[in-house]
C-alpha positions in Angstrom: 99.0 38.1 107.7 100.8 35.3 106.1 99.3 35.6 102.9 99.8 39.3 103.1 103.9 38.9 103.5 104.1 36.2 100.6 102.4 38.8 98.2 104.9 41.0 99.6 107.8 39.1 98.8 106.7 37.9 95.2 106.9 41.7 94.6 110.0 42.2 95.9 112.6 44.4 94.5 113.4 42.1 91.6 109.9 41.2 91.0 108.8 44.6 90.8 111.7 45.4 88.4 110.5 42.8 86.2 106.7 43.5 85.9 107.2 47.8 85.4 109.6 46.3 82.7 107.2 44.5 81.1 104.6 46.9 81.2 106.3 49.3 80.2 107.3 47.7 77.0 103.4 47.1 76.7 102.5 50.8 77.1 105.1 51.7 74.3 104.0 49.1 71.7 100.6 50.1 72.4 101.3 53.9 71.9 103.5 52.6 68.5 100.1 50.9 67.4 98.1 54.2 68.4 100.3 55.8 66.3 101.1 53.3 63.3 104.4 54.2 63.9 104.9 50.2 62.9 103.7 51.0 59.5 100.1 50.0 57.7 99.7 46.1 58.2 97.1 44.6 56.3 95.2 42.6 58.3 95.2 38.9 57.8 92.0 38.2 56.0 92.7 41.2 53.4 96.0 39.2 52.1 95.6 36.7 49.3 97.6 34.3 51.0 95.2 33.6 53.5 93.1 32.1 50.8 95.3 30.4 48.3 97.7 27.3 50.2 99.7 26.9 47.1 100.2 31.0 46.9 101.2 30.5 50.7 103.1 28.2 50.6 105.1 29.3 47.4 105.8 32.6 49.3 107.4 31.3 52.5 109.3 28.8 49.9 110.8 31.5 48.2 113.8 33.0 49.5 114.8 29.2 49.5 113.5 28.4 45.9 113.6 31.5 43.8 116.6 32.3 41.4 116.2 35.6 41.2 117.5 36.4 44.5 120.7 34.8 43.6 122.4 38.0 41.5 121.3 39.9 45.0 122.9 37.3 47.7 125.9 37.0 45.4 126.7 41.0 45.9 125.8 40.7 49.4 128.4 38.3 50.4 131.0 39.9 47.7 130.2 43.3 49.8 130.9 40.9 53.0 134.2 40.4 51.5 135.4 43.6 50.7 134.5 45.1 54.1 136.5 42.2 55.4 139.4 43.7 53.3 139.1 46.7 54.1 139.1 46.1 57.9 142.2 43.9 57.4 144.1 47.2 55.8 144.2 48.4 59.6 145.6 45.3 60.9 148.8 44.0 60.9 151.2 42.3 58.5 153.0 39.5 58.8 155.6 38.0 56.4 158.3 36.0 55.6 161.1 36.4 53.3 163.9 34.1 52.2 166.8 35.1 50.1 168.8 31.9 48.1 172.1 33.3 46.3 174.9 32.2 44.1 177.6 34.9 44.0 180.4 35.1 42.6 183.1 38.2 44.0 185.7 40.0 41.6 187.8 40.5 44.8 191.3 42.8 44.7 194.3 41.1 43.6 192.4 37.7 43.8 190.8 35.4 41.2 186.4 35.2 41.5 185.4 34.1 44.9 181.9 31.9 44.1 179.9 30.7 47.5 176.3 30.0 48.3 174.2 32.0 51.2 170.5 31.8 52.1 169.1 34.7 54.4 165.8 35.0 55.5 163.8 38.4 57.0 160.7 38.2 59.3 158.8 41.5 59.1 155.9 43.1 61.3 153.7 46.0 59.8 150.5 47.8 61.2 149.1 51.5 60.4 149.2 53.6 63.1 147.8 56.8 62.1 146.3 58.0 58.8 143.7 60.3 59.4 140.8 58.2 59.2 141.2 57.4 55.5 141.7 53.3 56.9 138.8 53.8 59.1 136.6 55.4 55.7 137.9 53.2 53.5 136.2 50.5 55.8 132.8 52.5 56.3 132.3 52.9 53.0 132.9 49.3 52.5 130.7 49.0 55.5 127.9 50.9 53.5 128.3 49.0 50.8 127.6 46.0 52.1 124.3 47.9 54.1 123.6 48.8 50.1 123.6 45.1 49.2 121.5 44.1 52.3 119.1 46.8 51.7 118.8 46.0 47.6 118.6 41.8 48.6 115.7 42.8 51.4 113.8 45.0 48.9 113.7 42.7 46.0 113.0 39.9 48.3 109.5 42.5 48.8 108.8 43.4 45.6 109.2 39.8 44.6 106.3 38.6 47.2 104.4 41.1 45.4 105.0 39.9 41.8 104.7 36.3 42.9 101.6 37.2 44.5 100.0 39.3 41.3 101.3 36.5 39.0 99.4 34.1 40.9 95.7 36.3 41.0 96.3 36.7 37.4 96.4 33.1 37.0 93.5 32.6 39.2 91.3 35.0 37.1 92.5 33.4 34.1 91.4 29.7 35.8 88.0 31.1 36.3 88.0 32.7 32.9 89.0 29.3 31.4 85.9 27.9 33.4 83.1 29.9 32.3 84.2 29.8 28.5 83.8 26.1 29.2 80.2 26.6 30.3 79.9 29.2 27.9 80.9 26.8 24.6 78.2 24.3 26.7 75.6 26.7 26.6 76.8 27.9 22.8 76.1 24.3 21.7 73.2 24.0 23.5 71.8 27.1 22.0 73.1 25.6 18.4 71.0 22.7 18.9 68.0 24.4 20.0 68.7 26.4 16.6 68.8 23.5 14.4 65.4 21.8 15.9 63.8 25.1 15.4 65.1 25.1 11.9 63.9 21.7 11.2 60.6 22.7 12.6 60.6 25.8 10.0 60.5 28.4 13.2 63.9 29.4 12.7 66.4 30.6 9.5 69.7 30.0 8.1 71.2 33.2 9.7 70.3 32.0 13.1 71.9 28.5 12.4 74.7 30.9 11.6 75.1 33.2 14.1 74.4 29.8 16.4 77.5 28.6 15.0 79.9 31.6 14.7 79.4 32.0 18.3 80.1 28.6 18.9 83.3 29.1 17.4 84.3 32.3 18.8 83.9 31.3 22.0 86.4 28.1 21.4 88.8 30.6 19.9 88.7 32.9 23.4 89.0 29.7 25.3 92.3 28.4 23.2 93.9 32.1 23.6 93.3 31.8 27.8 94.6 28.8 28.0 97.9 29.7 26.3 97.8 33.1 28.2 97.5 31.0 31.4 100.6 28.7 29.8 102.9 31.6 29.6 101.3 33.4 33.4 102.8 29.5 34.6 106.4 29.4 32.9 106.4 32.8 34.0 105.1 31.9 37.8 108.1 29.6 38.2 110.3 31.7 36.9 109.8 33.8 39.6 109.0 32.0 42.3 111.4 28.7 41.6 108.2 26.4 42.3 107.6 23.7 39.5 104.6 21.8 41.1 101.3 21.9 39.5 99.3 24.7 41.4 95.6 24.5 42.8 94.0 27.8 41.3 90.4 26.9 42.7 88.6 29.7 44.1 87.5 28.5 47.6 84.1 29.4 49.2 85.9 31.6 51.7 87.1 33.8 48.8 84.1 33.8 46.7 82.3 34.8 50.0 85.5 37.4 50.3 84.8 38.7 46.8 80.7 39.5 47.2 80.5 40.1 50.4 83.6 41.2 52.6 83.5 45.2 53.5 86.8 46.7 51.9 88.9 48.8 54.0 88.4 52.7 53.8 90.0 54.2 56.6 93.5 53.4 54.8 96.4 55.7 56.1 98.3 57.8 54.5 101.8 57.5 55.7 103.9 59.6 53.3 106.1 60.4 56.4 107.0 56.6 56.8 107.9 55.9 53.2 110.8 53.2 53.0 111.5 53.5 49.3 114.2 51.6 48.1 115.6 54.2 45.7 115.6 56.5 48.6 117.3 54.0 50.9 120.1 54.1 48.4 120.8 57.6 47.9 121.0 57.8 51.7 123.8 55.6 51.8 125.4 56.9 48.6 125.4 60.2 50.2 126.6 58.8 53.3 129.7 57.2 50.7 130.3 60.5 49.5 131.4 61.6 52.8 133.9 58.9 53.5 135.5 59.6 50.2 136.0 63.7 51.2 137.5 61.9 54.4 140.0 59.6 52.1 140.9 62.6 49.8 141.6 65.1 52.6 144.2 62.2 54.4 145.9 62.1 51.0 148.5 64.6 51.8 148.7 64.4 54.9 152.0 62.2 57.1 150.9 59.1 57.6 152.6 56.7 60.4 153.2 52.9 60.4 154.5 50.8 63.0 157.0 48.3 61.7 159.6 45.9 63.0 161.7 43.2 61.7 164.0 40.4 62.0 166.6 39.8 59.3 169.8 38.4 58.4 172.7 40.2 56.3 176.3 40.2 55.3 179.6 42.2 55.4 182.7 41.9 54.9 185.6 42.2 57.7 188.2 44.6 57.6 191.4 43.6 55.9 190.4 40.0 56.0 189.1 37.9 52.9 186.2 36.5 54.9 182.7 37.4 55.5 180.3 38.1 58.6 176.8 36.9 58.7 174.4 39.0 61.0 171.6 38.8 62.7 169.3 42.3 63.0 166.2 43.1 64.7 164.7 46.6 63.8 161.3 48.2 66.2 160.6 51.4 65.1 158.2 54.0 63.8 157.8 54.7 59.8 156.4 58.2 58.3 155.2 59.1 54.4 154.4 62.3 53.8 153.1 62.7 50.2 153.9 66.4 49.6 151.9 67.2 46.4 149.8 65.1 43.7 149.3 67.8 41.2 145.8 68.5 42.4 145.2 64.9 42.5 143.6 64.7 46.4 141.5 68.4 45.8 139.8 67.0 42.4 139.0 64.2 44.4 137.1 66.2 47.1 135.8 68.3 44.7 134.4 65.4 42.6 133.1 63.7 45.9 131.4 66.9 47.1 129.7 67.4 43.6 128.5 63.6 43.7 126.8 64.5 47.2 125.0 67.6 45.8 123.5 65.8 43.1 122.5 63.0 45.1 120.8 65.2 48.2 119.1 67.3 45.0 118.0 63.2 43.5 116.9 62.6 46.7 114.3 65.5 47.1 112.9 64.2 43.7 112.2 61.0 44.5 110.9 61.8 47.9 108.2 63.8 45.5 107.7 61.2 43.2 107.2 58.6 46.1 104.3 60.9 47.5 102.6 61.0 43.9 102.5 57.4 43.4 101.6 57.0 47.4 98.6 59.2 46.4 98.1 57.6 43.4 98.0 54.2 44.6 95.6 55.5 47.3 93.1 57.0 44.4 92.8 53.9 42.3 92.4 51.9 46.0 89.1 54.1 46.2 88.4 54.2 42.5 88.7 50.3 42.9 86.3 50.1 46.0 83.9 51.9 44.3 84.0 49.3 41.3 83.9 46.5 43.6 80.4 47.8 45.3 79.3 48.2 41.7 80.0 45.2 40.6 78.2 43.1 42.9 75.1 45.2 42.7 75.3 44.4 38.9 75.7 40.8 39.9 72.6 40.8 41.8 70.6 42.4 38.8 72.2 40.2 36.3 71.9 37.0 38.5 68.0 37.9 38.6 67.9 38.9 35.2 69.5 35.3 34.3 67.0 33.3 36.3 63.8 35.5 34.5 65.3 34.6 31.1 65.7 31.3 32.1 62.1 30.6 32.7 61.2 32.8 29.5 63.1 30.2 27.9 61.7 27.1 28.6 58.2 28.9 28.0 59.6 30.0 24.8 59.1 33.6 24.9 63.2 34.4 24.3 65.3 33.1 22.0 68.1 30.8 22.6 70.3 33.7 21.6 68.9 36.1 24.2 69.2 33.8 26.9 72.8 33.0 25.4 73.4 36.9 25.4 72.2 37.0 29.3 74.3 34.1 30.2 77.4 35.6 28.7 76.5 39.5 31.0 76.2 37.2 34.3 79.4 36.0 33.2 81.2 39.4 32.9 80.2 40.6 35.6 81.3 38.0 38.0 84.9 37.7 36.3 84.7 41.9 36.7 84.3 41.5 40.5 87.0 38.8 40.5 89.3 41.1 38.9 88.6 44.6 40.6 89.2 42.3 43.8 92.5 40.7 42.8 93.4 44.2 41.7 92.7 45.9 45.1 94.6 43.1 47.3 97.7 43.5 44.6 97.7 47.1 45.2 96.9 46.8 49.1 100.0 44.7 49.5 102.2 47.3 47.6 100.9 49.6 49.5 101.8 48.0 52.5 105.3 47.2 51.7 106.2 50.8 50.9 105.3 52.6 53.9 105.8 49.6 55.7 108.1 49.9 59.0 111.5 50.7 57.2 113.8 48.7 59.9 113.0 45.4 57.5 115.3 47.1 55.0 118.1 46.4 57.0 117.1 42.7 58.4 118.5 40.1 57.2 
């Protein structure tokens, strides 16, 4: 019965509060996941990353290191600035003002009277009413600033992408730069085997030849990679802002990825959940274009201030030579009324309502042209797929096809150049399947960040 009342008690009011909070908030992330209302998320062994520790480490490095989110952070915290002005246009004023003088009075039936006098004014200002123009004037500021967010957030995406891309290529061009090496090996291998033929009289001059040319061909290709792979590098920390030597070795884990991993085929199609920066920013433009129709309607309309101040004058006193300083305090109410502009405020509007057509009417285009390429991208994910499962079959058949020649060669019933010729197809094939892969997790991580949950536009 004890036991009973304590589990009573530990769901208590509060308790029980508590625990239907928490699963509630369980049932709705699980009906967002039903749903992929979150977005597509690759999942952690599909992402390059997870295989590379320079390429992950370069990418949480680079909003820190990268220079090319400078121009973007500069504009956001410029945008910062003007919203901040904006804001202050409601607020109020406060000033000072002091006069220094050095007159000199052509008085009646007197000579010129000259004196010093200092006065000094203390004014208070602050917009009262002005038909929301302060208050647009300040959203589209506002929006502004969302723009800035939104463009530093996106090209802080597209950015993981490139730097990501850059460094596959790189990786493909490391394991291109390998096999030539063992390619040139096996070309001067067959070059020898050539020549002792030759000087045994079971070979000729155009084999020595050919030997030889393909010697040399294969050092040219290996001299172009490299410098390709120079330029992929300068280019890399360009990018990325990372200047240490990188580790482009492919791993076990990825060669296992690369022949053996299942790729993904039940990829959504989430057309509905596109977060298109382009689109992003029409939105808000649009969203401008209102404020402005706002500002331009308020134009001619009476506007009213509040204003007070404290200030010090000077007259002179009646039938006396002498003069009276004062000291005035003024609390009242101002109102401008701007009557008529010459059309001024109603182009305006009209210009601001035109500007919002033609953005609604861009807007409906790139929504279109979003789909395409969503569908597009999809396509040459399947058309990639399809490659991939290729590929390694061909692997297979020329992996057995290199081992057969192999043993025809040390029994001599294939040439050097044939078994040269087999080497160099075993070769293709696996830097084929080493690209189709790199290809498919580059395009599965576009993929991902463009109909990825569109809240992350707007973090910061």
């Amino acid at each position: 019965m004890c036991r009973t009342f304590q589990i009573v008690r530990l769901l208590s009011l509060p308790h029980y509060r508590i625990l239907r909070s928490l699963l509630l908030y369980v049932f709705i992330f699980q009906v967002f996941a039903w749903f992929n209302l979150f977005g597509y998320q690759i999942p952690l062994e599909e992402r390059a990353e997870s295989y590379f520790f320079d390429l992950n480490t370069t990418l949480r490095e680079l909003e820190l290191k990268s220079p090319v989110l400078s121009d973007q952070q500069y504009d956001f915290e410029i945008a910062e600035m003007y919203q901040s002005i904006a804001r202050s246009e409601q607020g109020f004023k406060f000033g000072v003002n002091v006069y220094g003088q050095s007159i000199h009075e052509d008085r009646p039936n007197e000579s010129f009277y000259h004196r010093y006098r200092a006065l000094n004014q203390v004014y208070l200002r602050k917009p009262i009413f002005h038909w929301g123009a302060l208050e647009a004037e300040e959203e589209i500021a506002r929006l502004n600033k969302d723009r800035s967010l939104q463009n530093l957030n996106l090209r802080k995406r597209t950015l993981e992408s490139e730097v990501t891309a850059v460094f596959l290529e790189l990786v493909v061009l490391e394991f291109r730069i390998e096999l030539a090496l063992n390619q040139i090996d096996l070309a001067k291998q067959n070059l020898s085997a050539v020549e002792e033929n030759l000087r045994l009289g079971r070979g000729t001059l155009l084999s020595l030849d050919e030997a030889k040319a393909e010697l040399i061909s294969r050092e040219i290709a290996l001299s172009e990679t490299r410098s390709l792979q120079k330029r992929k590098q300068t280019y890399f920390s360009s990018l990325s802002g990372n200047k240490r030597s990188l580790n482009l070795e492919i791993s076990d884990q990825f060669k296992d990825f690369c022949l053996t991993y299942e790729m993904p085929s039940d990829i959504p199609i989430q057309v509905a959940s596109v977060s298109s920066g382009e689109i992003e920013d029409l939105k808000i433009q649009s969203k401008i274009q209102d404020q402005s129709i706002v500002i331009a309607e308020a134009n001619l309309k009476p506007k009213l201030n509040f204003t007070s101040a404290y200030f010090q004058d000077q007259i002179d006193i009646a039938e006396s030579g002498t003069n009276l300083d004062r000291n005035n305090l003024i609390v009242g109410v101002e109102a401008n009324w701007a009557i008529w502009d010459s059309g001024k405020s109603k182009a305006q509007k009209r210009a601001a309502l035109l500007r919002k057509s033609k953005i609604e009417g861009s807007m409906g285009e790139k929504i279109e042209q979003t789909r395409s390429q969503l569908q597009g991208t999809l396509q040459e994910l399947d058309s990639l797929k399809e490659r991939i499962a290729l590929g390694r079959k061909l692997i297979q058949v020329a992996q057995s096809r290199f081992e057969k020649s192999k043993l025809e060669l040390d029994l001599n019933r294939v040439s050097p150049m044939s078994h040269f010729a087999v080497s160099i197809a075993l070769d293709s094939a696996q830097l084929n399947n080493l690209e189709y892969v790199c290809r498919f997790l580059v395009l599965l991580d576009q993929y991902e960040k463009s109909v990825s949950f569109s809240g992350y536009l707007g973090s910061h």
